[in-house]
C-alpha beads as a LAMMPS data file, in Angstrom:
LAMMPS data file: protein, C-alpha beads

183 atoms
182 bonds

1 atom types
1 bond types

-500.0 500.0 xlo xhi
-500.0 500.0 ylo yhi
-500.0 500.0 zlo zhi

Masses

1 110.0

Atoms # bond

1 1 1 -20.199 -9.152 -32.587
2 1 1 -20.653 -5.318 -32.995
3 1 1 -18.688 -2.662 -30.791
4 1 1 -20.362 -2.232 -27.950
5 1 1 -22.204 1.058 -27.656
6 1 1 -20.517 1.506 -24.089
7 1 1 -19.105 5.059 -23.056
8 1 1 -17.047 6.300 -20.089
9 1 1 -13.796 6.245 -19.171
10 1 1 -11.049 3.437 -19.493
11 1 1 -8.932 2.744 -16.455
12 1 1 -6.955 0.249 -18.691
13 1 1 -6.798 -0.529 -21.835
14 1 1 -7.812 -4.125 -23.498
15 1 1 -3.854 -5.076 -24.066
16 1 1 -3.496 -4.657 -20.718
17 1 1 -6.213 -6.301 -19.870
18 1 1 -4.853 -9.859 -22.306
19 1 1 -1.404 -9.163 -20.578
20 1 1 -2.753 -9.895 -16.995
21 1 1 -4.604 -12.428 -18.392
22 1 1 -2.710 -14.790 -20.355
23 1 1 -0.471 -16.269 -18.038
24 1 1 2.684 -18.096 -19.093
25 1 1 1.512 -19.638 -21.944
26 1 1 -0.096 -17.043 -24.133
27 1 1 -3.901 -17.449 -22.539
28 1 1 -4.346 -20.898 -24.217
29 1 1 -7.729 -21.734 -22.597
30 1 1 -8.779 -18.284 -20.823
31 1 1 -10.692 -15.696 -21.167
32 1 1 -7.971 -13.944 -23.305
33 1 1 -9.072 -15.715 -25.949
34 1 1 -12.364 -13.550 -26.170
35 1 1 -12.454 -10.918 -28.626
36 1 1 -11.644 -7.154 -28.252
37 1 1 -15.279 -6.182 -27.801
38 1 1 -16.075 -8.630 -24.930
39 1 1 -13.033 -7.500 -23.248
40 1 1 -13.725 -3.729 -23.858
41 1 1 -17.222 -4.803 -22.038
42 1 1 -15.461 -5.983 -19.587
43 1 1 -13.466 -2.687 -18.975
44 1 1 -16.228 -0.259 -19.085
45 1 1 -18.367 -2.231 -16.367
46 1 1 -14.984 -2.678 -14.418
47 1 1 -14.086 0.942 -14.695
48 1 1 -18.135 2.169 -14.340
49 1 1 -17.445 -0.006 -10.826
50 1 1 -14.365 2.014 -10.011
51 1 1 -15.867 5.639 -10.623
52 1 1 -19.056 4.588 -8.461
53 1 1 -17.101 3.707 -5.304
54 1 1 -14.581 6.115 -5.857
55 1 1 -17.542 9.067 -6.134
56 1 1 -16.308 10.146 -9.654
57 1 1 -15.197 9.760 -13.111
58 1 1 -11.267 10.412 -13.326
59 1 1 -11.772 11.650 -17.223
60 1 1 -7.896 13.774 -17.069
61 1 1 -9.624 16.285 -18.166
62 1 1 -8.446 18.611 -15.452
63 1 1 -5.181 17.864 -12.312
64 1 1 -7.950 17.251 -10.624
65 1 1 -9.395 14.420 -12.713
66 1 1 -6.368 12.726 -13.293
67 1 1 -6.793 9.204 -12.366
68 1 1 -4.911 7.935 -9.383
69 1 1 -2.351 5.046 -10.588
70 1 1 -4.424 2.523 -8.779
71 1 1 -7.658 2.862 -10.691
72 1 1 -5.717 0.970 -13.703
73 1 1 -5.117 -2.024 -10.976
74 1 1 -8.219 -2.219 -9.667
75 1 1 -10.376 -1.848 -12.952
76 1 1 -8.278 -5.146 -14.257
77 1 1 -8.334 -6.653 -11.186
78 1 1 -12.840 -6.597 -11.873
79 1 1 -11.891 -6.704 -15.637
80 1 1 -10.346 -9.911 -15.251
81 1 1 -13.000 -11.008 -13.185
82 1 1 -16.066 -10.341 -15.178
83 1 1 -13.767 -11.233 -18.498
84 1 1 -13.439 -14.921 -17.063
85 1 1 -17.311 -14.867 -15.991
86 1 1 -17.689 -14.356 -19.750
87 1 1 -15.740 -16.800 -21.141
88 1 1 -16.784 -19.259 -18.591
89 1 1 -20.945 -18.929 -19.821
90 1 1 -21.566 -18.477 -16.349
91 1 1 -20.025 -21.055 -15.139
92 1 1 -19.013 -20.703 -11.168
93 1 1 -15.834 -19.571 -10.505
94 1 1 -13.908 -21.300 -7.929
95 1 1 -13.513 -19.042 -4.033
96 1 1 -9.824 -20.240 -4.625
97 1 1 -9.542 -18.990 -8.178
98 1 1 -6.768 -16.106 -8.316
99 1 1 -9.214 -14.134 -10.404
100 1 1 -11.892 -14.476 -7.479
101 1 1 -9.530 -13.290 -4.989
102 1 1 -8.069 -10.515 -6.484
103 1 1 -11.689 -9.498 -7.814
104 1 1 -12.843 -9.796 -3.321
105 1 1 -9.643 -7.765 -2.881
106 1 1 -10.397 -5.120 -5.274
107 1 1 -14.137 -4.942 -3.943
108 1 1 -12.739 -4.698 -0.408
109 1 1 -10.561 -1.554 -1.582
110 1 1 -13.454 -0.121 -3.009
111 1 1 -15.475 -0.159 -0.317
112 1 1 -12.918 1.548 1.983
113 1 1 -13.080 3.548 -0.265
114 1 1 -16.407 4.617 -0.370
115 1 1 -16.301 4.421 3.379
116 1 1 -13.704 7.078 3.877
117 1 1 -11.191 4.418 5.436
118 1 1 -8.681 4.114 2.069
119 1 1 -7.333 7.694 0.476
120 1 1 -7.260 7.208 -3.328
121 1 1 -4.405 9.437 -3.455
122 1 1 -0.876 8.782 -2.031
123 1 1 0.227 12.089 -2.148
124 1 1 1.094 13.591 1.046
125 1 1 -1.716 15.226 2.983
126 1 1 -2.457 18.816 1.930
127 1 1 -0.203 20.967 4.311
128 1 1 2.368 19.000 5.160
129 1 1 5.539 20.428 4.077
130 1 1 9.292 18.808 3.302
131 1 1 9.724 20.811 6.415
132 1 1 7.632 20.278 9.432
133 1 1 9.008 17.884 11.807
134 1 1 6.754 15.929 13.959
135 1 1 6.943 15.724 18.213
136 1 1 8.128 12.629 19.944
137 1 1 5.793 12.024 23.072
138 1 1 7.402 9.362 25.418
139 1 1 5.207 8.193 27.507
140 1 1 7.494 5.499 29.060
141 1 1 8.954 6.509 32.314
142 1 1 12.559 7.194 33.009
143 1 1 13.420 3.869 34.868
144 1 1 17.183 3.881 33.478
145 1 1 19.834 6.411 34.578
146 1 1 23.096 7.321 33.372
147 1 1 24.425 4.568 36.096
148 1 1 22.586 2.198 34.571
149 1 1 24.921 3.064 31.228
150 1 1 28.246 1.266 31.678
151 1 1 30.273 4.499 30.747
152 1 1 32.269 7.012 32.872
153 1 1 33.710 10.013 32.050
154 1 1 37.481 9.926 31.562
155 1 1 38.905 12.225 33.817
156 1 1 42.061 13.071 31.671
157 1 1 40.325 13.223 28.373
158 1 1 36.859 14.437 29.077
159 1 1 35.593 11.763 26.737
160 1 1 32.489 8.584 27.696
161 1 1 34.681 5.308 27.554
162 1 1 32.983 1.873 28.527
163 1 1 32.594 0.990 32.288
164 1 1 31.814 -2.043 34.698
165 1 1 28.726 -1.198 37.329
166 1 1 29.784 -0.706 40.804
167 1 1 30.008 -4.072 42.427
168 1 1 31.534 -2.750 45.693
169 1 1 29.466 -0.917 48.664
170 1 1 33.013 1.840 48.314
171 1 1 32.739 4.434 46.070
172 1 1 35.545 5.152 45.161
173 1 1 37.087 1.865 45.760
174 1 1 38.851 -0.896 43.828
175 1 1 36.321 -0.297 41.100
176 1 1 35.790 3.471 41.276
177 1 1 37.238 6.187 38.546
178 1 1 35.941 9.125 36.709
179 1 1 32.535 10.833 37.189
180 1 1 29.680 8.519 36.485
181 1 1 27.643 9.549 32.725
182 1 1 24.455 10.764 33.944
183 1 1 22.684 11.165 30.523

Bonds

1 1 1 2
2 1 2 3
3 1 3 4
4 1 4 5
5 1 5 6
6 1 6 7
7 1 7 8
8 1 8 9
9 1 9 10
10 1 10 11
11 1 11 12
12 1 12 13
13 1 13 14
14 1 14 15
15 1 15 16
16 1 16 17
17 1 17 18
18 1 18 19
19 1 19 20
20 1 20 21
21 1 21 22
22 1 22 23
23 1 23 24
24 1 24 25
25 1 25 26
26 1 26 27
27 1 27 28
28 1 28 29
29 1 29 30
30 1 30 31
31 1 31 32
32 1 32 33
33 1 33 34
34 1 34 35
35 1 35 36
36 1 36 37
37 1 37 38
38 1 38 39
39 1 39 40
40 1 40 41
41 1 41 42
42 1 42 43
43 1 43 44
44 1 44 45
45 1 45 46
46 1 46 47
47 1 47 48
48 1 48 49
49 1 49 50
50 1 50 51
51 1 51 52
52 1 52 53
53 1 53 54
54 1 54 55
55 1 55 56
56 1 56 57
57 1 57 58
58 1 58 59
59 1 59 60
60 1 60 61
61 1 61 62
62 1 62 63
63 1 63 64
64 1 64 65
65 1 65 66
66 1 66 67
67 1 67 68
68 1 68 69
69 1 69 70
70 1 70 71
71 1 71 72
72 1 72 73
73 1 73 74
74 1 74 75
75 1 75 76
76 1 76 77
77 1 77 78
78 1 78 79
79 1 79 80
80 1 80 81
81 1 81 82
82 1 82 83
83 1 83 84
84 1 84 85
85 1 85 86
86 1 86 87
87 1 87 88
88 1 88 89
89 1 89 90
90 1 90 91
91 1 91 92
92 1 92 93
93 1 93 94
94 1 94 95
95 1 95 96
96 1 96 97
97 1 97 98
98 1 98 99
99 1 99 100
100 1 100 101
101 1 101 102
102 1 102 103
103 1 103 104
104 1 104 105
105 1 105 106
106 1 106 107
107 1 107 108
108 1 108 109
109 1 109 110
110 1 110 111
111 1 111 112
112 1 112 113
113 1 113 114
114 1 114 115
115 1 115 116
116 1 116 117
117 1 117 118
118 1 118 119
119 1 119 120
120 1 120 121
121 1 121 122
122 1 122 123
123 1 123 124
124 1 124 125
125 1 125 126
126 1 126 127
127 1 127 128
128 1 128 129
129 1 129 130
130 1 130 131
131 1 131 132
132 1 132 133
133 1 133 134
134 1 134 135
135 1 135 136
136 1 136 137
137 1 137 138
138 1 138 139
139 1 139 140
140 1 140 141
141 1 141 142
142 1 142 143
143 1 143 144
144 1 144 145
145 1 145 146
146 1 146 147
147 1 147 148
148 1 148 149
149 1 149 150
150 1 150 151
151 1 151 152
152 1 152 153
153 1 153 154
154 1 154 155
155 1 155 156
156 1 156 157
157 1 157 158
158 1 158 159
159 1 159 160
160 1 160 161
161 1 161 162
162 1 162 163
163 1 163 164
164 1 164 165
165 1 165 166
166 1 166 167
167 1 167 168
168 1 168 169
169 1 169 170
170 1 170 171
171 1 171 172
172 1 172 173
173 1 173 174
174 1 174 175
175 1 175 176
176 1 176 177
177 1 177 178
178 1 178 179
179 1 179 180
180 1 180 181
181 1 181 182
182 1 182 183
């Protein structure tokens, strides 16, 4: 077979590609057994996939084009895929088939993708800063008081210790001490 005449941009490379592939016992009977150029095919239609759906080719030829780390998963995730289609003559591949489910799940991505709901990028948000702090809104009401907290404040040392709730009608009473902890 001749080197295919394919050009673009690699998301992963083909020894990747064998090394997600072959398993626990070297590849013996999948498609890691087919040769460098099928897989290479295989790469440059998965990564073509990826830089459709994600609205660009992420060459590194700029910051800017510098491929997010998850472009190398999903392009083997399709590699893999269309690899097995390969080696299988077009045989169908099971729904259950790992390489059929990470192949949906990698589609999936992409279309959220292309949809606006999944960032490529994992980097914070542009303009939020080590710094900025966000607000706490509590919406639940205040239904709990400081009576409510089982401490009082000790008189002679100013400190919260642990207390019993009032079980007698007299303040003051057998159970009464220091000034209730009203939060």
């Amino acid at each position: 077979m001749t080197t295919p005449a394919a050009s673009g941009t690699l998301y992963a490379t083909v020894e990747d590609l064998r090394q997600v592939m072959s398993g626990t016992d070297s590849g013996t009977g999948t498609a890691v057994q087919l040769s460098t150029e099928q897989l290479t095919l295989a790469l440059y239609r998965a990564s073509n996939t990826v830089s459709v759906y994600a609205g660009g080719v992420y060459d590194g030829s700029t910051p800017e084009a510098t491929p997010p780390a998850i472009l190398h998963d999903l392009t083997l995730d399709l590699a893999a895929f269309w690899a097995a289609k390969t080696y299988l003559k077009w045989k169908s591949i099971e729904a259950t088939s790992p390489i059929f489910i990470a192949y949906q799940n990698a589609m999936s991505m992409l279309n959220g993708v292309r949809n606006g709901t999944i960032l490529l990028d994992v980097a914070p948000a542009p303009g939020i800063a080590g710094g900025e702090t966000g607000t706490v809104i509590n919406r639940i009401p205040r239904v709990f008081t400081g009576r409510d907290s089982n401490v009082r404040l000790d008189p002679v040392t100013g400190t919260l210790e642990a207390d019993s709730p009032f079980w007698t009608p007299r303040a003051g009473g057998l159970f009464g001490g220091g000034a209730i902890y009203e939060g």
